[in-house]
Structures are given as C-alpha cells and as structure tokens.
N, C-alpha and C positions, 0 to 999 in steps of 0.2 A: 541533693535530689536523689529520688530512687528511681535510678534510669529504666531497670530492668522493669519496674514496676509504669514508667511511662509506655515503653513497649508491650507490654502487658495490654493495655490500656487501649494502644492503637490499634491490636491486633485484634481483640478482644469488639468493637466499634465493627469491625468488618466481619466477623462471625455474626455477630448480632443482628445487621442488617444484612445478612444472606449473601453477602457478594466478595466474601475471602474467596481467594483465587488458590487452585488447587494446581500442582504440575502433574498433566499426562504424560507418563513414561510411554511412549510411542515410539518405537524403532521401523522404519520404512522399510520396507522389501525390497534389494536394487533389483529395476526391470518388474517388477509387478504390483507398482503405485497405481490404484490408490488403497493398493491391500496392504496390510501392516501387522505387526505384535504387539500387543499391550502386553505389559507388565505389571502387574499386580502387586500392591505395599502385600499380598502376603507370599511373592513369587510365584505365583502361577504367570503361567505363558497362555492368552488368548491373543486368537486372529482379530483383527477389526479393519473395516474400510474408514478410510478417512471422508466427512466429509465438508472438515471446513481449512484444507490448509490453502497455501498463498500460491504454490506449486499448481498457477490456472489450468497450465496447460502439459504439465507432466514432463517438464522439459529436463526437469531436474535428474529425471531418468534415459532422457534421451542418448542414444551410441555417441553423436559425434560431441557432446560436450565431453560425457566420462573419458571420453577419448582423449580429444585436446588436456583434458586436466592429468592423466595420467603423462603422457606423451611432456607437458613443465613440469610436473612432480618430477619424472626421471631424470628433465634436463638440470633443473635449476636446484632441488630440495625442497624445504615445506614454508619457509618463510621469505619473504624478501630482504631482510636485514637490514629494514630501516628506514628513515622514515623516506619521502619522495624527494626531497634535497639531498639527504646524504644516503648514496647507497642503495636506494629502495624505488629508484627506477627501472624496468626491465623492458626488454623486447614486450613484454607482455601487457606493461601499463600501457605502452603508445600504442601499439595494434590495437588494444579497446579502445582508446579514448577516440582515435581513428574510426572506429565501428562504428561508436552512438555518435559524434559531429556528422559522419555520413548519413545515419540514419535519419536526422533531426534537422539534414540540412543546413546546420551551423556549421559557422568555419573552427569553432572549437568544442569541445568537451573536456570536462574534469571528472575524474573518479573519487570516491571518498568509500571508506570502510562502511557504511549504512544512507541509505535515501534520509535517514532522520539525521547525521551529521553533517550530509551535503544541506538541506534545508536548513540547520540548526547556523552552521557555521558564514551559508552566505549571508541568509537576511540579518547576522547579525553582523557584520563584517560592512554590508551595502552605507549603511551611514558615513562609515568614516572614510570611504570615495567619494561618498555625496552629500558633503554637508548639510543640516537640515532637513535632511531627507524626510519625508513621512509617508508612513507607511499603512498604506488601506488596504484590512485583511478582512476577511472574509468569518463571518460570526462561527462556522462550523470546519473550518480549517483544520488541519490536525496538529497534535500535539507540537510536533517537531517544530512546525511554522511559527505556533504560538510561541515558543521557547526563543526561536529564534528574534523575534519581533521584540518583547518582551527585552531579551539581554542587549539590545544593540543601544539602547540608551537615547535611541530618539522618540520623535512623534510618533504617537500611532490614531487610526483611528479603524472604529472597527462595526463592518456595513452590515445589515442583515442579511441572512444565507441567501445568495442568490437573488437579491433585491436593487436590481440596476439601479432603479429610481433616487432610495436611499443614498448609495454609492455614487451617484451624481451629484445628490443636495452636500453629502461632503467636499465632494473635491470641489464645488462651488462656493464653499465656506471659506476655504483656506486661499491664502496667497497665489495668484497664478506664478507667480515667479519662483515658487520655493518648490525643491525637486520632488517629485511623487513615485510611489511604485503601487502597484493593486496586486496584491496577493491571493491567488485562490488554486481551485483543482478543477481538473477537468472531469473527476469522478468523485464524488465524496463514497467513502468505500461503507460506510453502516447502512445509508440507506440505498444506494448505486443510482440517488440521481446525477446529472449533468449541469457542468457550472457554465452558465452562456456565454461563452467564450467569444464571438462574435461582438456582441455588446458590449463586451467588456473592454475589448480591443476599442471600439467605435471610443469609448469614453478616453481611456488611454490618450489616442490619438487627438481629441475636444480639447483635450486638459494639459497635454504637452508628460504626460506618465509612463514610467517603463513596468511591464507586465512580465510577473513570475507566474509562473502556473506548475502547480506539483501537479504529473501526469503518474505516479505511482501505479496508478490500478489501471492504467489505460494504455502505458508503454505494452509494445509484445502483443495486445489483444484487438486493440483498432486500428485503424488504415489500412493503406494497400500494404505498406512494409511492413505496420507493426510498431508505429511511429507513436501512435498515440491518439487521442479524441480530437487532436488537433490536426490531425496530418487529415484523420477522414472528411475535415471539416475543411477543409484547404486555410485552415488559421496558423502554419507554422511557422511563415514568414511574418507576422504580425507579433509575433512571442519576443520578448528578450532574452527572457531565460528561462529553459524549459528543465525540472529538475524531474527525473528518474530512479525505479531502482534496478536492480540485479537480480534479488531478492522474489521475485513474486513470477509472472509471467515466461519470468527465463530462467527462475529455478534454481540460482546457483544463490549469489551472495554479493551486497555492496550497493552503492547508491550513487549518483552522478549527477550533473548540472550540464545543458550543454546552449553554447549564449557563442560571441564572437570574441573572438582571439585576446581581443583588449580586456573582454570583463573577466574569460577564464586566467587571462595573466593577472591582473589584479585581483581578484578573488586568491587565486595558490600565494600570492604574494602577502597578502594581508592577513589571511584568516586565519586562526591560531589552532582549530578544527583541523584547519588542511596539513599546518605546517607540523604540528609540534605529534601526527599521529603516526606511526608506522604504516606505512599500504599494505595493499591487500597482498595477499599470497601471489606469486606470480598462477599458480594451479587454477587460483579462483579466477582470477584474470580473463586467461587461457578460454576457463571453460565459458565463462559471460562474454567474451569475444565469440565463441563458437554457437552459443546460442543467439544471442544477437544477429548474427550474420546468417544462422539456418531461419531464423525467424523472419528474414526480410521478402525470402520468398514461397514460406508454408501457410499458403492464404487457407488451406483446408482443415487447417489445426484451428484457426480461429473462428472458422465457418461453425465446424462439429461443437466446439465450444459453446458458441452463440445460440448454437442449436440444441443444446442438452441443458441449457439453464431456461430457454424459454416452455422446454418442456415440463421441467418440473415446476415450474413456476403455475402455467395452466396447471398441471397437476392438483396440485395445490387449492389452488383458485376454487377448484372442482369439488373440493369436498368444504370448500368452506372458511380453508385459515385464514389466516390472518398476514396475507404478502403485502408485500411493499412493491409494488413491481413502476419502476421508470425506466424500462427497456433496455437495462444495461444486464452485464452477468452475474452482476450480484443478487441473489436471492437471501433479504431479511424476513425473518417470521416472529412475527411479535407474541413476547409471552404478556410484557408487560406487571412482570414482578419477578423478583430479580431468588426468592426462593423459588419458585416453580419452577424459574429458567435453570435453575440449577438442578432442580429433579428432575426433569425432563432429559437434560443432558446425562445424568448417572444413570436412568431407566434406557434411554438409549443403547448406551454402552453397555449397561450389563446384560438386559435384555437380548439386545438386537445384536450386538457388536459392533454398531455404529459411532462413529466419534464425531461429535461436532461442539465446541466448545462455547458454554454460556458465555455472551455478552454483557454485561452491568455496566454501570456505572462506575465509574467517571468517562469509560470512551461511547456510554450514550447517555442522553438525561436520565433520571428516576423515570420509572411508569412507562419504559417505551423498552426494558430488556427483550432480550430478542436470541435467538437462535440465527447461525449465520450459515450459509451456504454457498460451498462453491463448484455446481459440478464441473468436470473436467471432458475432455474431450477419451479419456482412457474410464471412467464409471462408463458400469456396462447394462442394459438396459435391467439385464436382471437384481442388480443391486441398485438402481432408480426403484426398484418395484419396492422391494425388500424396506426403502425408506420409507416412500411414501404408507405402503399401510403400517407400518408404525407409529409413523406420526399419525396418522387416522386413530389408531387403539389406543393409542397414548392421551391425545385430546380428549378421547370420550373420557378415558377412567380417570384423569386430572378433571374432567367437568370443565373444560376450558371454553372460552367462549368460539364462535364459527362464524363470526361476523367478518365480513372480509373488509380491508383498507381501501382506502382509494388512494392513488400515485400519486 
C-alpha cells in the first residue's frame, strides 16, 4: 500500500470540502486578555482580540490564580512525577479535589488531566462496576461521552437531543431490573441550549437509573457558587455524577468528576484513564484550586458575563444574523457552509484583527457551520463595537443571508 499517498487522500477530502482545520498561532497577553498577538506563517507580529476562546471569564489571567501557580511552581518544580498511585499525589491534588467535592456538594471528587479523559475513562470504566449496565446518551452529547459509551463494551441506547419522551419509551423497553445510567449536559456548548435536568432526574428516579451530566460549559458560570446549571436549579443532589473542567471557566487546565466517596474510589480504582496517566502538575492544581475557590464567591464576574453575551446577542439579532439564542452565554451565528465560514473567519482576522475560529463539521452537522462566540466579562464595549460592525460589513459583501433563527 502507498501510505503516504492514503494520507494524501485523507487530507486532500478536507481541503476539498472547506473544512481543513488551520492552527492560529495566538500567543495571549499576561494581564490583558482578551488582547493577543498573532503570528503570521510569514512572521509578522499583529495585535488581535480574541473572540471565541474557553477562558469565559478571564480567570486564566486573574492575580490570585498566577499567584498560587507560581507560589507550587517554586515549592514543588514543574511535574508531579507520576502517576496518582505512585508518587504523583501532592498537597495540591487533595486541596482541589477538596474544592470541587465542596463546591458540588459531593462527599468526593476525582481530578484527571482533561474533562474529556475524566468523561472518556468513567463511562467506560461504569460497566464493569455495574454489570449490564446500559447506557442512555443523549444524541448530541460530545465527543468524549460518545468515546466513552462506545469503549466500555456494554449496552447503549441513544435518545433524541433533549427528548424526555423518547428517553422514556427506552428505558420502558428495557428490563427494569437491569442497571441504567442517562448521560447528558447541562449546556450543549454549539448551540448553548439547556438539557432538562429536572426531567431527566424525575425519569432516573421512575426507572431505578443513576444520572451523569457533563456540566463543562456550566461549571464557574451558573449558581450562586459557580457549581453549575445544576446548582442554579437546586438539581445537584439528584446528580450521581457530575463531571467538570478546569479547562474553560476557570481558566487553567484539567477535568474532574465529582459523585460520593464509593464511586470516586471505584472509578480511581478501576479506570485505566485514571490509573495508568501521570497527574496533573502540582502548579496547575494550585492554580484550579485557586480559581475554583475565588469563583465560589465572585457572583459579579458571572453577572458581567451574562451581561455582555445577552448584549451582543441583541446586537446581533438587530441587524438581522443569523443567532441561535437559548439564553445561555454562548453566542452561535450561523454561516451554514463551511467555505464561507471559513472566509469570514480569515476576513475577520485580517481585516479587523478579530479572531474567532470557524466551526465545521464533524463537531456540528453539514449546513448549520457557524462562527462561535464567547464574550467575556474583560471585552470592552469598545471592542463589542468594533465586532459587531464587522460582522455587519462582512455579511453584506459575502451577500449572506439576515434572516434571523428561532431558539
């Protein structure tokens, strides 16, 4: 076989239909995010605001995290040395894992290197505690979940987005006797609607099922602490296991689960994810304990938040694009073809010095690409201005359509 000529082939498939993915060289400004440098393939150095990274709430520049992460860096060095069994435990793992069980209300938490290994490694790991098990996910679930479902070698069954109804006729199909879990998010992060968490729960509790809910895009930005879609909702005693990141909201790095003592021990004990991987830095730690913990009582960081996405969003709405709006802080704007989404995003950036990075397919269907947005509580009104008529000038001279979505 002509390998190189198979790669050729694959890469060549993604050129073709518009949706090769390009890396932004973007280097961050410490202390003045969401401003930045691009780098240019031919060296040049331009300024650009960022406007679609995970960093919600700019925590990732905040004093007392850089703080606490220097403050390990000088105690400990740069690595942990191994994995959480041997060696690669620190002051640092248990004071987080301590933070998020507090924050979540559970009597435990577990840490993993990424929100996508703690998802990847429990659901696939839950079978072999619970023989039988099956597992009802959620059609638009993410990647990690799916992976996780997928590897763990049991049942699965798979309910439409957000369709209690559906999600009931299954668990009514199946054996009441044989163990269940209902997989989904409290945020689905492409389009920022909400998974009916309530309902979800009622069914759980009908059918005798324990409830996973990846809260990724919702840790840090809802409740009174910062707990999640669930905490504002008073659903977080109804949770089994609520999986988290590090990674988005609080700015630093790493991903978590947090459930009761029994399942966090059995999960570290089982899961091959958990056991066979090095932890995290004690620095990152450190500083995701420190955000975590300023996060539980900066209700005003999430106010401003809340308040500069519903702004641009009206915004938006105003001249006519094309929003997705379900009252959460994600703002999608649909191009609906996955070339344009991608000129639009170069025209941005070179244009404007605006960065926000096209969406395609596989992480949304064909025909629904989309430009994604996340303002922050640190975008300043005068670079809200600076987007929005861009994207005004940009729509006309693409001829794009101004028919707005409905939620």
């Amino acid at each position: 076989m002509d390998y190189s000529a198979k790669l050729d082939e694959a890469l060549k498939a993604l050129h073709d239909e518009g949706r090769y993915r390009i890396f932004i060289d973007v280097e961050r400004k410490r202390g003045q995010f969401p401003h930045a440098t691009w780098r240019k393939p031919d060296g040049a150095v331009v300024p650009v605001t960022v406007w679609c990274g995970n960093d919600y709430l700019g925590m990732g520049q905040h004093p007392e995290v850089l703080n606490a992460m220097h403050e390990a860096l000088d105690a400990t060095g740069a690595g942990s040395g191994g994995t959480r069994n041997i060696s690669g435990t620190t002051v640092f793992h248990n004071r987080l894992e301590a933070e998020l069980a507090d924050l979540h209300r559970k009597e435990a938490a577990l840490i993993f290197t990424s929100a996508y290994i703690a998802n990847d490694a429990t659901l696939s790991t839950l079978p072999r505690l619970f023989p039988g098990l099956i597992i009802y996910s959620d059609a638009l679930n993410h990647a990690s979940m799916i992976e996780g479902v997928r590897r763990n070698g049991g049942a699965k069954r798979i309910f439409r987005h957000n369709d209690v109804e559906h999600l009931r006729e299954l668990l009514q199909a199946d054996d009441p006797d044989t163990p269940k879990l209902i997989a989904f998010e409290s945020i689905y992060s492409m389009d920022g609607d909400f998974g009916p968490i309530e309902a979800i729960c009622d069914l759980a509790d009908e059918f005798g099922a324990l409830t996973y809910i990846d809260e990724v895009h919702a840790v840090g930005m809802y409740g009174p602490r910062g707990a999640g879609v669930a905490e504002r909702d008073g659903m977080m005693g109804r949770l089994d296991i609520i999986n988290g990141t590090l990674g988005k909201a609080y700015g630093v790095m790493g991903g978590y689960i947090a459930a009761s003592a029994k399942m966090c021990d059995a999960i570290r004990s089982y899961a091959p994810g958990f056991i066979f991987t090095t932890s995290m830095a004690p620095a990152i730690a450190a500083g995701a304990a420190a955000s975590v913990r300023h996060l539980k009582t900066d209700q005003k960081r999430r106010d401003s938040q809340q308040t500069q996405a519903a702004i641009l969003k009206t915004r938006l709405k105003a001249l006519g694009l094309p929003v997705i709006d379900h009252g959460s802080h994600i703002v999608p704007l649909i191009v609906g073809n996955p070339v344009h989404t991608k000129e639009l995003s170069d025209m941005l950036l070179d244009q404007f010095g605006i960065y926000v990075q096209p969406i395609n397919y596989p992480t949304v269907p064909r025909g629904t690409e989309r430009l994604r947005f996340t303002p922050s509580p640190v975008h300043q009104a005068e670079e809200m201005d600076k987007l929005v008529q861009a994207l005004d000038k940009l729509w006309s001279q693409c001829a794009l359509n101004r028919a707005e979505l409905s939620a």
